[in-house]
N, C-alpha and C positions, 0 to 999 in steps of 0.2 A: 518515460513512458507517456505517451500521448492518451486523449481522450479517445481518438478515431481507435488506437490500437484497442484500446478498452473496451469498446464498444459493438469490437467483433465477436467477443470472448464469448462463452456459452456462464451462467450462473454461478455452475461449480468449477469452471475454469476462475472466473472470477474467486472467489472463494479460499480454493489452492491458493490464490496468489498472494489473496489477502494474508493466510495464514503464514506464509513464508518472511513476506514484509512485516507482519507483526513479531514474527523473531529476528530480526531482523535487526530489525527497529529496540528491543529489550539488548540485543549483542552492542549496538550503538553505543543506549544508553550504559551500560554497564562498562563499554569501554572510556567513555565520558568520565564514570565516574572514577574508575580506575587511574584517571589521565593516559590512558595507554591509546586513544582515539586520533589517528592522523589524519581524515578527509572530514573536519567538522561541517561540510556541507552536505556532506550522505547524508546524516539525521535530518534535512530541512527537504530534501528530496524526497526519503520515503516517507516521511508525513504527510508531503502532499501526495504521493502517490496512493497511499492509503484514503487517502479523504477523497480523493479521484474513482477508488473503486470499488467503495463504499456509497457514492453519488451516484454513480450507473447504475450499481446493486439496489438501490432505494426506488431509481426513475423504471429500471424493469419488471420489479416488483408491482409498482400502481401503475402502470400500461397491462401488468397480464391479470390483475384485481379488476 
């Protein structure tokens, strides 16, 4: 996921996404811990993607304050 794609999104589109990546992200970890986890670079991707739209979420927030 790109910043540009993020940046079209509307608040609660952003939002939805977030919520989806943050289970997402617990399915990861849980497969992690289980050792049952085969693509160990998914978990470094949706971290950053989470931090990515979470960072748009914050910068659209104090543009519309």
């Amino acid at each position: 996921m790109k910043a540009t794609d993020v940046r079209v999104k509307t608040a609660d589109e952003l939002m939805e996404e977030l919520g989806t990546l943050k289970k997402e992200q617990f399915n990861l970890r849980f497969q992690r811990a289980t050792q049952q986890l085969e693509n160990s670079a998914r978990v470094r991707h949706v971290r950053r993607d989470i931090a990515r739209i979470q960072t748009i979420l914050r910068e659209k927030r104090a543009s519309g304050a």
